[in-house]
C-alpha positions as CSV (number, residue, x, y, z in Angstrom):
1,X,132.3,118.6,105.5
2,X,134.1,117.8,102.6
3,X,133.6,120.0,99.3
4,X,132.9,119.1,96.2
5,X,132.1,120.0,92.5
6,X,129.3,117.2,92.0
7,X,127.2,117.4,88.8
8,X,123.8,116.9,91.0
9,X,123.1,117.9,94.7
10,X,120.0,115.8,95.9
11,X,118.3,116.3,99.1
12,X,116.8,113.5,101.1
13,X,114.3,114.1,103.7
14,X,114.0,111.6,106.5
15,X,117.3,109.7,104.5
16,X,118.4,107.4,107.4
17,X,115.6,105.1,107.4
18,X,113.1,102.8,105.6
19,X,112.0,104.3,102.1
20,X,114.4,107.1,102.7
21,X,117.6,105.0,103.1
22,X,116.8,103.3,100.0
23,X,116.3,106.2,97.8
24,X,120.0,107.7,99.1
25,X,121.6,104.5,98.3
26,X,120.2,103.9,95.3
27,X,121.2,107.6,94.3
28,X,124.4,107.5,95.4
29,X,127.4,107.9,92.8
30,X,130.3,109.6,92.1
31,X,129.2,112.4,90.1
32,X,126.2,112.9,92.9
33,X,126.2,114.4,96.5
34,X,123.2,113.2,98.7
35,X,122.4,115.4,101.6
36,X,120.7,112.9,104.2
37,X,118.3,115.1,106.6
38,X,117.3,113.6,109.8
39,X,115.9,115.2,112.8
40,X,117.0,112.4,115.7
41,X,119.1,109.6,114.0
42,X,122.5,111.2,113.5
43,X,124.0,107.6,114.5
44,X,122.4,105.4,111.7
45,X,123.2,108.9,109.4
46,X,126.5,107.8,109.8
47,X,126.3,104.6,108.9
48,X,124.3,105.3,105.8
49,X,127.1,108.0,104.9
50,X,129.4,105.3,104.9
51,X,127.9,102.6,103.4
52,X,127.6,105.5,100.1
53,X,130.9,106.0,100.3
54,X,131.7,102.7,100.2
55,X,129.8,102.3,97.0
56,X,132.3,105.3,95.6
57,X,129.9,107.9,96.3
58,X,129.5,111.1,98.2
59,X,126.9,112.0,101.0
60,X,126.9,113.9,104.0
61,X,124.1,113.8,107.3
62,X,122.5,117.5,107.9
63,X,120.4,117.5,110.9
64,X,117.4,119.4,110.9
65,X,113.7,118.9,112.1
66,X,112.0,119.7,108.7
67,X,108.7,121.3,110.6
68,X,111.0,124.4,112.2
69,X,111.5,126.8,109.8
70,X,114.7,128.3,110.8
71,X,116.4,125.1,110.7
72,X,115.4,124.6,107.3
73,X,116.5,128.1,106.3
74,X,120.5,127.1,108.0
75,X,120.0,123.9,106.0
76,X,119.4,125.5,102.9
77,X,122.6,128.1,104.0
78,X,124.6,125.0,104.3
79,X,124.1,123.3,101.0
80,X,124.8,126.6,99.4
81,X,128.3,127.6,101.1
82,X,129.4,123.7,100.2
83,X,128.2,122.5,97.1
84,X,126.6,126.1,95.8
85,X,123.3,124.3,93.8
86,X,120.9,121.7,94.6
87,X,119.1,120.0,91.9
88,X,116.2,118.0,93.3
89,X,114.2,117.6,97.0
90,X,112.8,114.5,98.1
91,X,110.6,115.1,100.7
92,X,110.3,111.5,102.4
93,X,110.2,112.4,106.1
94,X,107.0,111.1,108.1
95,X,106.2,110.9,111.4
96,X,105.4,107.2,113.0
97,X,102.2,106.0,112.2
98,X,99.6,105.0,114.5
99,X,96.0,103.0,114.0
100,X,93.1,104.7,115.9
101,X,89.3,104.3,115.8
102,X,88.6,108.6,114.4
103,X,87.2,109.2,117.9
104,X,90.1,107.6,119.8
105,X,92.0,110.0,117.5
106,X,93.1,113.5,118.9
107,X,93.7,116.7,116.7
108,X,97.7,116.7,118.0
109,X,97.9,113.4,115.9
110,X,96.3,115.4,112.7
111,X,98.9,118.4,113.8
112,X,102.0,116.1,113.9
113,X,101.5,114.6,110.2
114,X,100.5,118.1,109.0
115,X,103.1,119.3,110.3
116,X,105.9,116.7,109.1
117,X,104.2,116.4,105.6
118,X,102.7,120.2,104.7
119,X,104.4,122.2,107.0
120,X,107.5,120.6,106.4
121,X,107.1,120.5,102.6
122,X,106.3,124.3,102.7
123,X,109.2,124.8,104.5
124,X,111.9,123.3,102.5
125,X,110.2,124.8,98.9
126,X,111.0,128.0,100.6
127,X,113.9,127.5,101.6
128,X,115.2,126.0,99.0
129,X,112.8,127.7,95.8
130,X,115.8,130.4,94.7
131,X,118.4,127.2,94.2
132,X,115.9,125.1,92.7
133,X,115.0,128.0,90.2
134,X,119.2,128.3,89.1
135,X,119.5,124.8,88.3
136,X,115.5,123.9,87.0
137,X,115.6,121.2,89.7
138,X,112.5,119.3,91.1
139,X,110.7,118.4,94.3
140,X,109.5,115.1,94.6
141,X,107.1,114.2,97.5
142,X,106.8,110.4,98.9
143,X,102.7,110.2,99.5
144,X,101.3,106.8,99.8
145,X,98.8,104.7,97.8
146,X,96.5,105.2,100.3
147,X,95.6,108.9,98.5
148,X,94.5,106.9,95.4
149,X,90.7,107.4,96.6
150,X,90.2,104.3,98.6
151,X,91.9,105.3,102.2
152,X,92.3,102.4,104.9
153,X,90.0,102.4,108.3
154,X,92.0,103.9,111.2
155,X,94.5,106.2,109.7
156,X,92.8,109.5,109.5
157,X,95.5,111.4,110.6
158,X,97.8,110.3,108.3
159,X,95.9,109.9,105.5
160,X,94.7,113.9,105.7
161,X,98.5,114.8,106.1
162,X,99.3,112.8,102.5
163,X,96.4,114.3,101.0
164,X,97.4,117.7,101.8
165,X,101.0,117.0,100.4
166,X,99.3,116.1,97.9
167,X,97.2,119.3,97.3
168,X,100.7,121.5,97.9
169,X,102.6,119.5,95.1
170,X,99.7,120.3,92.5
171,X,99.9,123.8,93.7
172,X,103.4,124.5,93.3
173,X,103.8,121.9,90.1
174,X,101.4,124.9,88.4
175,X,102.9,127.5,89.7
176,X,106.5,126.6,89.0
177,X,106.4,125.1,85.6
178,X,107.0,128.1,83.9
179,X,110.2,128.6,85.9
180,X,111.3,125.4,85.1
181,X,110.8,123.7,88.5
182,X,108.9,120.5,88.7
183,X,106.8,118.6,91.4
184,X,106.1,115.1,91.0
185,X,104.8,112.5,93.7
186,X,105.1,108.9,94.0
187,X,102.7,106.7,96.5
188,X,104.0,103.6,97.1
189,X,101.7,100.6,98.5
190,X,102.2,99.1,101.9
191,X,105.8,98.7,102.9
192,X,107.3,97.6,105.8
193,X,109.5,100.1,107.6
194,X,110.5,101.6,110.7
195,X,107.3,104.4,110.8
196,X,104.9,101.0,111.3
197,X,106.6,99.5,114.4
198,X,103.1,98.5,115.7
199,X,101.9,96.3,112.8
200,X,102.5,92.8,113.1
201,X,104.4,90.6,110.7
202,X,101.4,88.3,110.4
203,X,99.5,91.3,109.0
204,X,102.0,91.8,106.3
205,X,102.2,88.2,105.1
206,X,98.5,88.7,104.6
207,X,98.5,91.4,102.8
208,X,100.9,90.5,100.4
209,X,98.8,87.1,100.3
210,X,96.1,88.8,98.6
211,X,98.1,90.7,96.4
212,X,97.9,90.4,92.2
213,X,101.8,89.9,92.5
214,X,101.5,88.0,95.8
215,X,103.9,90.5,97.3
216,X,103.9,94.2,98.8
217,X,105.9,97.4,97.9
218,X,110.0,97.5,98.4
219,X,111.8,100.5,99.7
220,X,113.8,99.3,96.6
221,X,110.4,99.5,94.2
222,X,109.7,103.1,95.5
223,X,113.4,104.1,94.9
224,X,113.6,103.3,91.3
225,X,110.9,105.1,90.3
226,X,112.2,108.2,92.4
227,X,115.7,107.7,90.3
228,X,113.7,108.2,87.2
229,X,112.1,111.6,88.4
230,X,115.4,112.7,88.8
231,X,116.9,111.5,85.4
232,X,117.1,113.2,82.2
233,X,114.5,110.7,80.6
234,X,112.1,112.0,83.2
235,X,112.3,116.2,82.1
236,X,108.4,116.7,80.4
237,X,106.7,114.6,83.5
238,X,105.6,117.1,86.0
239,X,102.6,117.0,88.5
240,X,102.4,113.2,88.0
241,X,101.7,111.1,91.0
242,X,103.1,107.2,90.3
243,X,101.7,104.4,91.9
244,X,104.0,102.5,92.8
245,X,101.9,99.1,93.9
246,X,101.8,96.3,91.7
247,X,98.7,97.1,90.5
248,X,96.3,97.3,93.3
249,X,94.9,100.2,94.4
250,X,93.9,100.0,98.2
Protein backbone atom coordinates (compact mmCIF):
# COMPACT_ATOMS: atom_id res chain seq x y z
CA UNK A 1 0.00 0.00 0.00
CA UNK A 2 1.50 2.98 -1.05
CA UNK A 3 1.94 6.01 1.55
CA UNK A 4 1.03 9.13 1.27
CA UNK A 5 0.71 12.68 2.88
CA UNK A 6 -2.91 13.54 1.39
CA UNK A 7 -4.61 16.61 2.72
CA UNK A 8 -8.02 14.48 3.22
CA UNK A 9 -8.47 10.64 3.97
CA UNK A 10 -12.20 9.74 3.05
CA UNK A 11 -13.67 6.46 3.76
CA UNK A 12 -16.20 4.76 1.47
CA UNK A 13 -18.41 2.09 2.64
CA UNK A 14 -19.69 -0.41 0.07
CA UNK A 15 -17.25 1.90 -2.62
CA UNK A 16 -17.07 -0.71 -5.47
CA UNK A 17 -20.58 -0.44 -6.55
CA UNK A 18 -23.66 1.60 -7.54
CA UNK A 19 -23.98 4.89 -5.38
CA UNK A 20 -20.73 3.93 -3.72
CA UNK A 21 -18.56 3.85 -6.94
CA UNK A 22 -19.90 7.17 -7.82
CA UNK A 23 -19.16 9.00 -4.70
CA UNK A 24 -15.27 7.53 -4.80
CA UNK A 25 -14.85 8.73 -8.30
CA UNK A 26 -16.27 11.80 -7.90
CA UNK A 27 -14.02 12.35 -4.72
CA UNK A 28 -11.03 11.31 -6.14
CA UNK A 29 -8.06 13.89 -6.58
CA UNK A 30 -4.72 14.38 -6.01
CA UNK A 31 -4.68 16.00 -2.73
CA UNK A 32 -7.32 13.13 -1.56
CA UNK A 33 -6.90 9.41 -0.65
CA UNK A 34 -10.23 7.27 -0.85
CA UNK A 35 -10.31 4.11 1.14
CA UNK A 36 -12.81 1.84 -0.87
CA UNK A 37 -14.36 -0.86 1.77
CA UNK A 38 -15.95 -3.80 0.34
CA UNK A 39 -16.80 -7.01 1.97
CA UNK A 40 -16.83 -9.52 -1.33
CA UNK A 41 -15.86 -7.51 -4.53
CA UNK A 42 -12.08 -7.18 -4.17
CA UNK A 43 -12.03 -7.66 -8.21
CA UNK A 44 -14.30 -4.64 -9.34
CA UNK A 45 -12.17 -2.80 -6.07
CA UNK A 46 -9.50 -3.02 -8.39
CA UNK A 47 -10.89 -1.74 -11.16
CA UNK A 48 -12.35 1.22 -9.41
CA UNK A 49 -8.77 1.85 -7.82
CA UNK A 50 -7.53 2.15 -11.19
CA UNK A 51 -9.91 4.01 -12.95
CA UNK A 52 -9.03 6.91 -9.73
CA UNK A 53 -5.75 6.63 -10.54
CA UNK A 54 -6.21 7.18 -13.86
CA UNK A 55 -8.05 10.38 -13.17
CA UNK A 56 -4.57 11.40 -11.16
CA UNK A 57 -5.86 10.41 -7.90
CA UNK A 58 -5.09 8.12 -5.05
CA UNK A 59 -7.27 5.20 -3.58
CA UNK A 60 -6.68 1.94 -2.21
CA UNK A 61 -9.46 -1.27 -1.61
CA UNK A 62 -9.65 -2.37 2.32
CA UNK A 63 -11.65 -5.37 2.68
CA UNK A 64 -13.76 -5.68 5.50
CA UNK A 65 -17.39 -6.79 6.30
CA UNK A 66 -18.64 -3.56 8.05
CA UNK A 67 -21.17 -5.68 10.53
CA UNK A 68 -17.90 -7.63 12.36
CA UNK A 69 -16.49 -5.53 14.61
CA UNK A 70 -13.03 -6.70 14.76
CA UNK A 71 -12.60 -6.16 11.15
CA UNK A 72 -13.59 -2.76 11.48
CA UNK A 73 -11.24 -2.15 14.44
CA UNK A 74 -8.02 -3.65 11.86
CA UNK A 75 -9.56 -1.32 9.33
CA UNK A 76 -9.38 1.53 11.34
CA UNK A 77 -5.54 0.22 12.44
CA UNK A 78 -4.76 0.25 8.85
CA UNK A 79 -5.77 3.82 7.86
CA UNK A 80 -3.86 4.98 10.78
CA UNK A 81 -0.26 3.22 10.26
CA UNK A 82 -0.64 4.61 6.39
CA UNK A 83 -2.12 7.83 6.09
CA UNK A 84 -2.30 8.66 10.13
CA UNK A 85 -5.89 10.80 9.88
CA UNK A 86 -9.11 10.28 8.33
CA UNK A 87 -11.36 13.10 7.75
CA UNK A 88 -14.78 11.93 6.80
CA UNK A 89 -16.92 8.30 6.68
CA UNK A 90 -19.36 7.60 4.24
CA UNK A 91 -21.35 4.89 5.32
CA UNK A 92 -22.97 3.71 1.87
CA UNK A 93 -22.87 -0.10 2.31
CA UNK A 94 -26.35 -1.99 2.00
CA UNK A 95 -27.35 -5.25 1.71
CA UNK A 96 -29.43 -6.38 -1.55
CA UNK A 97 -32.86 -5.47 -1.43
CA UNK A 98 -35.68 -7.70 -1.61
CA UNK A 99 -39.75 -6.92 -2.13
CA UNK A 100 -41.89 -9.13 0.25
CA UNK A 101 -45.60 -8.96 1.33
CA UNK A 102 -44.65 -8.15 5.75
CA UNK A 103 -45.83 -11.70 6.34
CA UNK A 104 -43.75 -13.35 3.61
CA UNK A 105 -41.09 -11.32 5.42
CA UNK A 106 -38.77 -13.19 8.06
CA UNK A 107 -37.02 -11.41 11.06
CA UNK A 108 -33.37 -12.61 9.41
CA UNK A 109 -34.30 -10.06 6.56
CA UNK A 110 -34.94 -7.22 9.36
CA UNK A 111 -31.48 -8.58 11.10
CA UNK A 112 -29.46 -8.45 7.77
CA UNK A 113 -30.30 -4.60 7.03
CA UNK A 114 -29.92 -3.81 10.83
CA UNK A 115 -27.11 -5.26 10.74
CA UNK A 116 -25.39 -3.63 7.50
CA UNK A 117 -27.01 -0.23 8.22
CA UNK A 118 -26.96 0.22 12.41
CA UNK A 119 -24.72 -2.32 13.31
CA UNK A 120 -22.34 -1.45 10.83
CA UNK A 121 -22.68 2.33 11.36
CA UNK A 122 -22.03 1.79 15.09
CA UNK A 123 -19.16 -0.08 14.30
CA UNK A 124 -17.22 2.13 12.16
CA UNK A 125 -18.04 5.49 14.59
CA UNK A 126 -16.19 3.42 17.04
CA UNK A 127 -13.78 2.49 15.41
CA UNK A 128 -12.97 5.33 13.80
CA UNK A 129 -14.49 8.27 16.65
CA UNK A 130 -10.68 9.05 18.21
CA UNK A 131 -9.44 9.98 14.40
CA UNK A 132 -12.47 11.73 13.52
CA UNK A 133 -12.17 13.79 16.85
CA UNK A 134 -8.14 14.87 15.71
CA UNK A 135 -9.03 16.10 12.43
CA UNK A 136 -13.09 17.49 13.18
CA UNK A 137 -14.09 15.12 10.34
CA UNK A 138 -17.65 13.90 9.60
CA UNK A 139 -19.82 10.82 9.00
CA UNK A 140 -22.08 10.97 6.42
CA UNK A 141 -24.80 8.17 6.16
CA UNK A 142 -26.55 7.27 2.52
CA UNK A 143 -30.41 6.64 3.78
CA UNK A 144 -32.97 6.70 1.18
CA UNK A 145 -36.00 8.94 0.37
CA UNK A 146 -38.03 6.34 1.35
CA UNK A 147 -37.42 7.73 5.35
CA UNK A 148 -39.12 10.99 4.26
CA UNK A 149 -42.56 9.72 5.96
CA UNK A 150 -44.16 8.04 3.06
CA UNK A 151 -42.35 4.46 2.90
CA UNK A 152 -43.18 2.13 -0.24
CA UNK A 153 -45.39 -1.29 0.21
CA UNK A 154 -43.10 -4.35 0.50
CA UNK A 155 -39.91 -3.08 1.90
CA UNK A 156 -40.20 -3.35 5.60
CA UNK A 157 -37.09 -4.64 6.22
CA UNK A 158 -35.29 -2.24 4.64
CA UNK A 159 -37.06 0.65 5.36
CA UNK A 160 -36.74 -0.09 9.47
CA UNK A 161 -32.86 -0.58 8.78
CA UNK A 162 -32.68 3.32 7.12
CA UNK A 163 -34.84 4.56 9.72
CA UNK A 164 -32.64 3.30 12.40
CA UNK A 165 -29.59 4.83 10.56
CA UNK A 166 -31.34 7.44 10.65
CA UNK A 167 -32.16 7.65 14.48
CA UNK A 168 -28.06 6.74 15.15
CA UNK A 169 -26.99 9.80 12.99
CA UNK A 170 -29.32 12.31 15.03
CA UNK A 171 -27.81 10.69 18.07
CA UNK A 172 -24.29 10.98 17.48
CA UNK A 173 -24.78 14.54 15.35
CA UNK A 174 -25.90 15.84 19.21
CA UNK A 175 -23.62 14.24 20.86
CA UNK A 176 -20.51 15.02 18.72
CA UNK A 177 -21.07 18.66 17.80
CA UNK A 178 -19.35 19.91 20.62
CA UNK A 179 -16.30 17.94 19.60
CA UNK A 180 -16.39 19.13 16.39
CA UNK A 181 -17.55 16.01 14.57
CA UNK A 182 -20.58 16.18 12.30
CA UNK A 183 -23.21 13.66 11.02
CA UNK A 184 -25.20 14.49 8.14
CA UNK A 185 -27.40 12.12 5.85
CA UNK A 186 -28.45 12.28 2.41
CA UNK A 187 -31.65 10.06 0.90
CA UNK A 188 -31.57 9.85 -2.43
CA UNK A 189 -34.86 8.76 -4.51
CA UNK A 190 -35.00 5.61 -6.51
CA UNK A 191 -31.85 4.73 -8.30
CA UNK A 192 -30.95 1.99 -10.28
CA UNK A 193 -28.09 -0.11 -9.00
CA UNK A 194 -26.73 -3.37 -8.30
CA UNK A 195 -28.64 -3.84 -4.55
CA UNK A 196 -32.10 -3.93 -6.86
CA UNK A 197 -31.18 -6.84 -9.30
CA UNK A 198 -34.88 -8.00 -9.08
CA UNK A 199 -36.67 -4.92 -10.28
CA UNK A 200 -37.42 -4.77 -13.77
CA UNK A 201 -36.44 -2.06 -16.26
CA UNK A 202 -39.97 -1.55 -17.20
CA UNK A 203 -40.64 -0.49 -13.54
CA UNK A 204 -38.06 2.10 -13.70
CA UNK A 205 -39.17 3.81 -17.01
CA UNK A 206 -42.40 4.11 -15.09
CA UNK A 207 -41.30 5.64 -12.34
CA UNK A 208 -39.36 8.13 -13.81
CA UNK A 209 -42.48 8.63 -16.19
CA UNK A 210 -44.32 10.05 -13.39
CA UNK A 211 -41.72 11.98 -12.14
CA UNK A 212 -41.91 16.26 -11.77
CA UNK A 213 -38.40 16.09 -13.76
CA UNK A 214 -39.53 12.97 -15.80
CA UNK A 215 -36.42 11.19 -14.56
CA UNK A 216 -35.19 9.32 -11.34
CA UNK A 217 -32.07 9.83 -8.96
CA UNK A 218 -28.25 9.31 -10.48
CA UNK A 219 -25.55 7.69 -8.55
CA UNK A 220 -23.98 10.94 -10.00
CA UNK A 221 -27.04 13.26 -8.28
CA UNK A 222 -26.43 11.54 -4.87
CA UNK A 223 -22.55 12.01 -5.22
CA UNK A 224 -22.50 15.78 -5.62
CA UNK A 225 -24.37 16.51 -2.82
CA UNK A 226 -22.11 14.03 -0.69
CA UNK A 227 -18.97 16.22 -2.19
CA UNK A 228 -20.47 19.15 -0.63
CA UNK A 229 -20.78 17.60 2.98
CA UNK A 230 -17.37 17.07 2.69
CA UNK A 231 -16.29 20.60 1.49
CA UNK A 232 -15.38 23.54 3.32
CA UNK A 233 -18.59 25.48 2.15
CA UNK A 234 -20.48 22.72 3.96
CA UNK A 235 -18.68 23.31 7.89
CA UNK A 236 -22.10 24.80 9.96
CA UNK A 237 -24.52 21.95 8.32
CA UNK A 238 -24.78 19.19 10.67
CA UNK A 239 -27.64 16.67 11.44
CA UNK A 240 -29.20 17.64 8.09
CA UNK A 241 -30.75 14.97 6.04
CA UNK A 242 -30.81 16.11 2.01
CA UNK A 243 -33.25 14.88 -0.27
CA UNK A 244 -31.80 14.25 -2.95
CA UNK A 245 -35.08 13.51 -5.49
CA UNK A 246 -36.04 16.06 -7.78
CA UNK A 247 -38.68 17.13 -5.75
CA UNK A 248 -40.86 14.30 -5.01
CA UNK A 249 -41.19 12.84 -1.93
CA UNK A 250 -42.27 9.03 -2.20
Amino acid sequence: MEKSDPKQVILVTGGARGIGRGIVTRLANKDRVIVINYRDSIAISDEVVKEIESMGGHAVGIQADVTDAAAVEEMAKNVAQNWGRIDAIVHNASASVTHSRFEDTKWSDFEKHWSVQVKGAFNLAQAFLPELRKSAGQLVFVLSSFVLQHPPVQLSSYVTGKYGLMGLAMSLGVELAKSGVRVNMVSPYITQTEITPEVPARAYELWAASHPMRRLTTVEDTAAVVEFLLSPDSSYINMVNIPITGGIVT
